[in-house]
VOGU-3710 file (C-alpha; in Angstrom, 3 decimals, decimal comma):
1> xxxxxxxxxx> -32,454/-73,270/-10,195  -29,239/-73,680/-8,333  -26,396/-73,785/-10,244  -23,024/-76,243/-9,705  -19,524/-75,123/-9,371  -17,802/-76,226/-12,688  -14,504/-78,066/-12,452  -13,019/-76,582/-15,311  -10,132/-74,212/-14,964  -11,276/-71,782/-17,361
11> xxxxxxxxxx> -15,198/-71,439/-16,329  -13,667/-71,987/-12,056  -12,367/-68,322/-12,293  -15,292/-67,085/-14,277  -17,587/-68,417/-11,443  -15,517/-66,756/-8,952  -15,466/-63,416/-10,874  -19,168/-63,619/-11,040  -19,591/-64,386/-7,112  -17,075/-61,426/-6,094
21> xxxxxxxxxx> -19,521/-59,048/-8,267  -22,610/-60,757/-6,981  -21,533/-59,798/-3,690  -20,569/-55,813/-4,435  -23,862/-54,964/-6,510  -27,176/-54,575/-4,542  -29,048/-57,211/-3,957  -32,510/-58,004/-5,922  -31,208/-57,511/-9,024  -33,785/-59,542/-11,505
31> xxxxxxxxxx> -33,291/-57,791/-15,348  -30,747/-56,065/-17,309  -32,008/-52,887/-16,786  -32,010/-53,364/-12,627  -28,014/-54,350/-13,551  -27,483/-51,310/-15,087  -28,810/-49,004/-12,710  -26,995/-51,367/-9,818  -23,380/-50,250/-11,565  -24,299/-46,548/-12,301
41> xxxxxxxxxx> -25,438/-46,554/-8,686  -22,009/-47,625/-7,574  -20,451/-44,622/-9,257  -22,893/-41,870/-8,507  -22,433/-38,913/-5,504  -24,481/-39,135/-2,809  -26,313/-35,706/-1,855  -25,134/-34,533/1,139  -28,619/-33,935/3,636  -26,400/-32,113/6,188
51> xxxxxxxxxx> -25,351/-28,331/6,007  -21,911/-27,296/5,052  -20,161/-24,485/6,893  -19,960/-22,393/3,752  -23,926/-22,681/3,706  -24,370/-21,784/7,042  -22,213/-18,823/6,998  -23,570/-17,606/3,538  -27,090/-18,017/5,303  -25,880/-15,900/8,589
61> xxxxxxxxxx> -24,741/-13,164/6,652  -28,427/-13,363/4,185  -29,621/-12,990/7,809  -27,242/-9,812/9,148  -27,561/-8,082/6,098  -31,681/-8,582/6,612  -31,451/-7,108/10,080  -28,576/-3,940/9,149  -31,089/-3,309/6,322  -33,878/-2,958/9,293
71> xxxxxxxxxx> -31,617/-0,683/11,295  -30,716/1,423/8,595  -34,783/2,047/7,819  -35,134/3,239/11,543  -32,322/5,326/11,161  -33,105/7,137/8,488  -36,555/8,014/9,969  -34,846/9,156/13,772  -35,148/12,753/14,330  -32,291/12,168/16,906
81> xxxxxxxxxx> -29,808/11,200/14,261  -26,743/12,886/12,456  -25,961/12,841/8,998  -22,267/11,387/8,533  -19,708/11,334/5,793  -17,884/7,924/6,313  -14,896/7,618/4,068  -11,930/5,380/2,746  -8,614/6,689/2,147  -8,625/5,215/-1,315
91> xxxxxxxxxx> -10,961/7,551/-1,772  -14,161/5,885/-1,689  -17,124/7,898/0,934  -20,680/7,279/1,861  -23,329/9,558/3,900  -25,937/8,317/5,864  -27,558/9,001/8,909  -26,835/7,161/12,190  -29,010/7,574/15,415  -28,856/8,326/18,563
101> xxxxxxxxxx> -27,730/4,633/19,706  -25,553/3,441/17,113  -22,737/1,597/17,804  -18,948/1,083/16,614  -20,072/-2,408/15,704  -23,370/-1,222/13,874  -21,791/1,100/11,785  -19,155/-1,296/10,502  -21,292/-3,677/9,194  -23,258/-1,330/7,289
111> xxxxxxxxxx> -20,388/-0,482/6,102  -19,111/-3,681/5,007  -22,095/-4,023/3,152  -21,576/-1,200/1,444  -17,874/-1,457/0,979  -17,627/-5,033/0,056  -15,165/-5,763/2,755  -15,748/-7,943/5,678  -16,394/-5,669/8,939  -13,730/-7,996/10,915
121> xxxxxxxxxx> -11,300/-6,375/8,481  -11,917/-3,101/8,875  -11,649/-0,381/11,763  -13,668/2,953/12,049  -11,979/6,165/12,955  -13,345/9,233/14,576  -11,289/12,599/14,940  -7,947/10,154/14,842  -9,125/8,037/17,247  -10,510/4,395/16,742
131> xxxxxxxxxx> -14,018/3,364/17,606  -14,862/0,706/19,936  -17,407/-2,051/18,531  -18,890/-1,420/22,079  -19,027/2,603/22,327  -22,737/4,704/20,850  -21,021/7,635/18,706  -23,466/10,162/19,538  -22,511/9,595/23,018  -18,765/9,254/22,832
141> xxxxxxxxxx> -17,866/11,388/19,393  -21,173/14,540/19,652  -18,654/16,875/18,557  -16,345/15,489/16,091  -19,452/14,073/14,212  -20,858/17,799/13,955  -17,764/19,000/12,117  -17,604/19,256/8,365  -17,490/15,879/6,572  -15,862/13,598/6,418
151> xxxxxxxxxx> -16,537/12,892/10,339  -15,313/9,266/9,493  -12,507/7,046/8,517  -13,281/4,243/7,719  -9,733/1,875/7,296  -8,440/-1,388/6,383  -7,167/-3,996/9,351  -4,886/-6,170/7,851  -1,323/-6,711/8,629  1,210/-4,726/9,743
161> xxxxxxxxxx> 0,661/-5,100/13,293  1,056/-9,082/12,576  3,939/-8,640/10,089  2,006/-10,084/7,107  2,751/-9,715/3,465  -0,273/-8,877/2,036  -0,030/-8,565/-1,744  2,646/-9,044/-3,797  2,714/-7,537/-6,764  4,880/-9,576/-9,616
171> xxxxxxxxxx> 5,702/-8,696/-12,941  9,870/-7,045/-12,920  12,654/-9,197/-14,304  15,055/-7,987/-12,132  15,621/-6,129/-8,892  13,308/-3,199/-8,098  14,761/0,424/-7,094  11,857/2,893/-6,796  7,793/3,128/-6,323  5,885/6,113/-5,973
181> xxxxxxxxxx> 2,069/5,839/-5,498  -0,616/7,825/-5,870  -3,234/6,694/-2,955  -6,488/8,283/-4,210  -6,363/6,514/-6,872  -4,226/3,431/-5,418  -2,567/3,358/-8,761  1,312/2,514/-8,013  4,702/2,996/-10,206  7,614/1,234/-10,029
191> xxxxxxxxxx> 11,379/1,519/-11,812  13,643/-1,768/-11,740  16,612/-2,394/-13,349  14,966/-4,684/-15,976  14,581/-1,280/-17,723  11,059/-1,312/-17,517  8,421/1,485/-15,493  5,461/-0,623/-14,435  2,163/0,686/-12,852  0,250/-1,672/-10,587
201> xxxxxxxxxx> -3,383/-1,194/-9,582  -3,091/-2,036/-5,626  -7,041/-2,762/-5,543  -6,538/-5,595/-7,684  -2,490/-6,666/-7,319  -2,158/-6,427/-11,166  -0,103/-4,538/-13,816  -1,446/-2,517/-16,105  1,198/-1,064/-18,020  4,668/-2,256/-18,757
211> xxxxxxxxxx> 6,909/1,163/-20,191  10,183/0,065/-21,889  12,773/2,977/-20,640  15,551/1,424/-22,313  19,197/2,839/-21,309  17,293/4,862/-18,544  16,299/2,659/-15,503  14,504/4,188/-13,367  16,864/5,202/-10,565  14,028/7,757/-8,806
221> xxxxxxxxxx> 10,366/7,996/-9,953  7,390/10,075/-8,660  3,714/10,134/-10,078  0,607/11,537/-10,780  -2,186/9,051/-11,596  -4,777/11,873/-12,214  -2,422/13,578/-14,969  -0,928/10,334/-16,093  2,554/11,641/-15,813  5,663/9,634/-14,355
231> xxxxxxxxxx> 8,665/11,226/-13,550  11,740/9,259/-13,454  15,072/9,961/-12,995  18,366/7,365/-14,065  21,795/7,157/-14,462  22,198/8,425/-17,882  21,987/12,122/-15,940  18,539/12,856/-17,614  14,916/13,121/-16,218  12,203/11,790/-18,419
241> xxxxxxxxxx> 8,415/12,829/-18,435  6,133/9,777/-19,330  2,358/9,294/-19,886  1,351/6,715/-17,779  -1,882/5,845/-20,069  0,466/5,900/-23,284  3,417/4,710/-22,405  5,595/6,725/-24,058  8,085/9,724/-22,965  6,537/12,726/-23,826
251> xxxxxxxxxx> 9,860/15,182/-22,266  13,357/14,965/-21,253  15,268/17,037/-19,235  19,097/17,115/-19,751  21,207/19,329/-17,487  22,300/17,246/-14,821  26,575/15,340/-15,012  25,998/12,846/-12,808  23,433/10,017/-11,795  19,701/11,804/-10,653
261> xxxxxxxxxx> 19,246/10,245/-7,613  16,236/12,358/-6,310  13,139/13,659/-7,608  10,332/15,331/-6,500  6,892/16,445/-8,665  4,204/18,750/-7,786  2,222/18,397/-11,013  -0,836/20,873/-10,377  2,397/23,793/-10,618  4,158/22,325/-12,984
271> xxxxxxxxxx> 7,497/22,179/-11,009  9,643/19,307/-9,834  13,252/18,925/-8,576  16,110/16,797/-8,599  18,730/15,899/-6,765  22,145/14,327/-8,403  25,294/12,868/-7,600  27,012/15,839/-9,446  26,648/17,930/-6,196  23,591/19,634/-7,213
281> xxxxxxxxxx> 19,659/20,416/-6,629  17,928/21,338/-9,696  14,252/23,510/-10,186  12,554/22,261/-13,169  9,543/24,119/-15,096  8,049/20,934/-16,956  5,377/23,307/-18,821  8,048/24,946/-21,133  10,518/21,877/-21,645  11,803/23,218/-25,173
291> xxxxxxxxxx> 12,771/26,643/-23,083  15,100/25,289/-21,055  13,234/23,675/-18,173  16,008/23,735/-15,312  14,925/27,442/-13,620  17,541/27,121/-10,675  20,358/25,427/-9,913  21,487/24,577/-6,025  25,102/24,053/-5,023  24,704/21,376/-1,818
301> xxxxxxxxxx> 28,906/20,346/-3,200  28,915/17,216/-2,178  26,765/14,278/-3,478  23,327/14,608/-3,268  21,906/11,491/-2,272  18,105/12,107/-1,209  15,837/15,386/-1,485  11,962/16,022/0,114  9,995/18,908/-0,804  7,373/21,162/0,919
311> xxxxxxxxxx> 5,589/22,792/-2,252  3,289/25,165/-0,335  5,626/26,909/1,679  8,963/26,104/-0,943  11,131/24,115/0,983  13,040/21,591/0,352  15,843/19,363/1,945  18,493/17,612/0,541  20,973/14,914/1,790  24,284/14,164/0,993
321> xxxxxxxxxx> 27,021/11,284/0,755  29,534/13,134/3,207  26,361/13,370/5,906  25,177/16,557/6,035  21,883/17,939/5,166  20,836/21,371/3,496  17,609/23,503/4,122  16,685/25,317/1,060  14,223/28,562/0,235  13,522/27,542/-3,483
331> xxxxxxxxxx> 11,986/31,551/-3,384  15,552/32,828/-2,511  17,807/30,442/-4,019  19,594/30,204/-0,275  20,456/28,014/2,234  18,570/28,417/5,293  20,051/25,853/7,452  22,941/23,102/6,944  22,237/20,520/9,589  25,039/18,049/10,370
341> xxxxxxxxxx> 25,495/15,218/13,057  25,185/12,371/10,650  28,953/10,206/10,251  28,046/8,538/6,851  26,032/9,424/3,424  22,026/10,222/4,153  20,026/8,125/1,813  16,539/9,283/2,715  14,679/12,669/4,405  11,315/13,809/4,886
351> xxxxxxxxxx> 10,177/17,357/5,266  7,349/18,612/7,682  7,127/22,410/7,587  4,519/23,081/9,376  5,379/21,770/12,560  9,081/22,497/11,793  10,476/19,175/11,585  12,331/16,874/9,640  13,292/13,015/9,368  16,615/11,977/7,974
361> xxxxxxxxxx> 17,951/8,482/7,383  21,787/7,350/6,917  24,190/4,543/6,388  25,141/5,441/10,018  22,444/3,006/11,291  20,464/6,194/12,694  17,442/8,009/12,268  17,534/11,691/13,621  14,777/14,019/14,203  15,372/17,286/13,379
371> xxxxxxxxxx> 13,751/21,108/14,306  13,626/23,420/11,637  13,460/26,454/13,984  16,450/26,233/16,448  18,233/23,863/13,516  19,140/21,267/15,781  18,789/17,400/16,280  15,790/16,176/18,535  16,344/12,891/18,541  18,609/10,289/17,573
381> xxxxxxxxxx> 16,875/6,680/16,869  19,611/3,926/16,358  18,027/1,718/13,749  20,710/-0,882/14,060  21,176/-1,413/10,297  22,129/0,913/7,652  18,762/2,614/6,616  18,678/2,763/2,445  14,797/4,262/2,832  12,135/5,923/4,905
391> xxxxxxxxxx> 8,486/6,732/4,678  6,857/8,903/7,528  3,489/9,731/8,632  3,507/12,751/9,968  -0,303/13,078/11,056  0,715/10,076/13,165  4,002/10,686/14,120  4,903/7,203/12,841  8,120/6,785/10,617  8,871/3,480/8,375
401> xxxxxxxxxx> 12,602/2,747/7,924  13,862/0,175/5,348  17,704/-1,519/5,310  18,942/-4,906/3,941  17,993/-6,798/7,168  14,929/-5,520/8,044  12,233/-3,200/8,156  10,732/-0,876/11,460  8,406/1,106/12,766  9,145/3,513/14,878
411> xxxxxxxxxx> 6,969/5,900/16,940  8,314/9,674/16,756  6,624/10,625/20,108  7,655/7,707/22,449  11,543/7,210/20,320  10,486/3,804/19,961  10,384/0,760/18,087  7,280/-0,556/17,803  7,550/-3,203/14,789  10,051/-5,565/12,995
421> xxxxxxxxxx> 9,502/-6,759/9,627  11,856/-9,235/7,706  13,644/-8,151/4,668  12,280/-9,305/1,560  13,106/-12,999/1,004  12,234/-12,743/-2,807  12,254/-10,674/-5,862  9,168/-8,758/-6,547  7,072/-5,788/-4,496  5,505/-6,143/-1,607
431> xxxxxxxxxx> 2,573/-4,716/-0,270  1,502/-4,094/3,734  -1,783/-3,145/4,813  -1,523/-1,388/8,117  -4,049/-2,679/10,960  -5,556/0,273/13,993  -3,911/3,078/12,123  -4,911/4,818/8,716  -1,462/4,354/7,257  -0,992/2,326/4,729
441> xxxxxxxxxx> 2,971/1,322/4,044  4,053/-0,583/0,517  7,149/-1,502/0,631  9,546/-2,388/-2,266  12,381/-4,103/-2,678  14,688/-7,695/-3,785  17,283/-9,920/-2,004  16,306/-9,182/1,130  17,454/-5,543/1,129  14,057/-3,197/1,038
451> xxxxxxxxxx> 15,275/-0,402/-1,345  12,276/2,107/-1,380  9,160/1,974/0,762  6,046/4,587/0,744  3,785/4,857/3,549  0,417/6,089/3,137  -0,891/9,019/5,541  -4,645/11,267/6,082  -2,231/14,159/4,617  -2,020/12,514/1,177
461> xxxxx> -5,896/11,784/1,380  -7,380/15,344/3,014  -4,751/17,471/1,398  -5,657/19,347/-1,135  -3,064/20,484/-4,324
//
């Protein structure tokens, strides 16, 4: 029955409600019920019929992992093929067998399966050299792959060469002044001047313990994940032994009248030095602390700003404020070699004995390269900015240097630069994951100016103690 448009004010607006609804719902409605489901159907999602990317992908790899899983059966049955030893340099290895026409890219993926990381992230490695997606390793790597295992490297490919940050690891109050990390473990320490030791698991970008050091901020540090001991050194003049697991300071190590502002631990012996603004290099035994742990005592007489220690052949160079640099024979107790050249106070050396060579960094805006055997400099790299840290990889020849403006990478062999990074632009540590190359630099540091940094190399992986 049709119905007539009232006149009425009231019931006029009604009517026109009514119509507007009318015309949104379905049409056909005929019972309360049909209503119902009209409005519910307004409201409810429609099912998508078409496939989302994320499907698709998660469906392509279902289907790669299928076919690796097909390619590993055949090559575990080839009679052609050679049993490898692929592994990570956090540690981490696998052995399988690959056959006579596997390929760069092959390998990778079964490797990413394995490893949980995506094989566009990663690059393979054979007797230092990286593998080509495209290249059959039986054909192009026959005698590295014969050698004793590990044969492979397998690395991450993320970052450096782009300049990327990527983790950052939060958690300090204030700024941070040292890290040390253990890399077989990928357990990291750092000291800040909050007054707090924190170690970070770099797997996962967390903390997992936060040490209260009180009055003794950790100026230096060095660790040992696999004995949980932290060394740290601080302006109150003392060294402090802590257990990492604990938390708590289990020695301290008085001796020193001035700030420790290097230290160096070789836990497996027991030993560790330090280096202090009081003008001298100190042996410590940290087995017999209540004895009287300090076993020699080093005059360098000025400063001593930085130290680096060779523990298998008992090296070790210091740096000082006035510039110059001392070679010590911890056997002797002498001075081998004072090397000088630098105009202003070196913050930062590394020691390589066994090529006989040596890396020192100073507020003079230079890097030199020195030789150990005719005691001279090799190179000179001008850095451009005052360097305040330095981490080298020796097996690569590839040194990381750290100032308030910036950070570089520069290539030992060619005296180049190869990379800029910008300063840190925030509080907090920073993390870089290097990309073609199996180092693996963290760097550290707050306003801008990168005060420690600690590059990963195949000598702290393949080394032994």
């Amino acid at each position: 029955q049709k119905l007539h448009k009232p006149t009425n004010v009231k019931y006029t607006l009604m009517w026109e409600f009514g119509t507007l609804l009318q015309n949104c719902l379905p049409q056909g409605l005929g019972s309360e019920s049909s209503f119902l489901d009209a409005l519910r159907s307004l409201f409810r999602k429609k099912k998508s019929t078409t496939l989302c990317s994320a499907s698709a992908r998660k469906e392509l790899g279902h289907l790669r992992q299928q076919a690796n899983k097909q390619r590993w059966i055949c090559w575990e049955s080839d009679a052609a093929g050679v049993e490898v030893e692929v592994a990570m340099l956090s540690g981490r290895s696998w052995r399988f067998i690959i056959g006579d026409t596997a390929k760069g890219s092959e390998v990778k993926e079964r490797l990413a399966e394995l490893s949980g990381i995506h094989f566009t992230e990663l690059s393979l490695l054979c007797d230092g050299i990286r593998v080509q997606d495209s290249e059959v390793l039986l054909n192009s790597y026959l005698t590295p792959l014969q050698r004793a295992p590990p044969q492979l490297q397998y690395t991450e490919n993320v970052g450096l060469e782009k300049g990327t940050c990527a983790t950052t690891l939060r958690g300090h109050g204030d700024g941070v002044m040292s890290v040390a990390v253990d890399w077989k473990s990928r357990y990291a320490v750092s000291g800040s001047h909050d007054c707090t030791v924190r170690v970070w698991d770099l797997d996962h970008g967390i903390c997992v313990q936060a040490i209260p050091v009180a009055e003794h901020a950790a100026f230096c540090i060095e660790f040992d994940h696999g004995a949980h001991r932290i060394l740290t050194g601080s302006w109150d003049k003392n060294l402090k032994l802590w257990d990492s697991e604990l938390g708590v300071c289990v020695a301290t190590f008085t001796g020193h009248t001035g700030i420790v502002k290097a230290v160096r631990l070789h836990w497996p012996s027991r030993k560790a030095i330090s280096g202090s603004s009081d003008g001298t290099l100190k042996l410590w035994d940290l087995a017999t602390p209540e004895n009287g742990a300090c076993v020699l005592t080093l005059e360098h007489g000025e400063e001593v700003w930085s130290a680096d220690a060779d523990w298998r052949s008992l090296r070790v160079l210091t740096g000082a404020m006035d510039g110059s640099i001392c070679y010590w024979n911890l056997q002797t107790g002498k001075c081998v070699a004072t090397l000088t050249g630098h105009r202003d106070a070196v913050t930062c050396v590394a020691l390589r004995c066994s090529e006989g060579k040596a890396l020192s960094g100073a507020w003079d805006r230079t890097v030199r390269l020195w030789d150990l055997q005719d005691n001279v400099c090799q190179a000179v790299l001008q850095n451009g900015y005052a360097v305040t840290t330095m981490s080298v990889d020796w097996v690569h020849h590839v040194a990381l240097v750290g100032s308030q403006e910036a950070m570089k990478v520069w290539n030992l062999d060619t005296r180049s630069c190869e990379q800029v990074l910008g300063g840190h632009l925030d509080d907090g540590s920073k993390a870089y994951s290097a990309s073609g190359s199996p180092a693996t630099p963290v760097s550290v540091g707050h306003n801008e100016a990168v005060s420690c940094l600690v590059m990963n190399s195949p000598d702290d992986f393949c080394s032994a103690d």
